[in-house]
N, C-alpha and C positions, 0 to 999 in steps of 0.2 A: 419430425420434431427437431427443433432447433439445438445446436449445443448448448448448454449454459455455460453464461462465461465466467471465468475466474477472478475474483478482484482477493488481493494481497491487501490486510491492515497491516502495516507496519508502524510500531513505534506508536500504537495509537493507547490511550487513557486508558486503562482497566476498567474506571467506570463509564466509557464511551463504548471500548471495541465489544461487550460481550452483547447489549444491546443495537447497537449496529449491524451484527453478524446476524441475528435471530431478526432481524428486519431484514436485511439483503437476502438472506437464506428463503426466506419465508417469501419472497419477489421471485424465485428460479436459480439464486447465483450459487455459484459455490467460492464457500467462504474462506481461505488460509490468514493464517496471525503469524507475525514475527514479533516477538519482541521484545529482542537486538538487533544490531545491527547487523553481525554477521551471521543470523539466523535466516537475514532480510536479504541477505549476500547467498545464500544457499538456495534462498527458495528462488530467487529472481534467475540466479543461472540454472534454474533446473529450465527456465521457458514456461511456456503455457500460460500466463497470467495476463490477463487481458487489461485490468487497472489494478494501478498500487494507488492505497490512500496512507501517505505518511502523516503521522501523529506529530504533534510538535513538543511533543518529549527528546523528538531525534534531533541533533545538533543541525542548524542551520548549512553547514559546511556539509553535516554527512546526508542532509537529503538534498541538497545538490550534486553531490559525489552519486548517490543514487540513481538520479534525473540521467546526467551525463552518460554513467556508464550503460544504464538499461531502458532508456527514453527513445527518445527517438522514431526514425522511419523503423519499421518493423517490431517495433519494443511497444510494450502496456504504454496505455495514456498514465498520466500522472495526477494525484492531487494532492496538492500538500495545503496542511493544516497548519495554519500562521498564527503567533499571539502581533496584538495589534500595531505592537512594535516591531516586528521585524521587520526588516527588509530583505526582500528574497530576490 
């Protein structure tokens, strides 16, 4: 049997992340919430989390500060959620 992977919501809507989790849960995943930042700083250096999906509640600076520090080769994929104005 396959592991299931970890995907991290961070920084995502109240009225998004609770339905989101009970959909990916309900797919194999297992599901962790941050949401703070350094909730989001605590879970990500603990390892193990295969994607973060940041919320766009989190300041554009700090999910790039995210990206940088725990992205990468070896680090979770990333996705971040944008309103239509940002530039990221």
């Amino acid at each position: 049997m396959a592991a299931r992977s970890v995907i991290a919501l961070v920084s995502v809507a109240e009225v998004v992340a609770g339905d989101l989790a009970d959909h990916l849960e309900r797919r194999g995943h297992d599901v962790r919430a941050a949401r703070q930042p350094w909730e989001a700083e605590s879970l990500l250096s603990a390892k193990g989390i295969d994607v973060v999906v940041v919320g766009d509640s989190l300041s554009q600076a700090e999910g790039r500060d995210l990206l940088r520090r725990y992205g990468g080769e070896g680090g979770p994929d990333f996705i971040l959620i944008c309103r239509p104005t940002d530039l990221v």
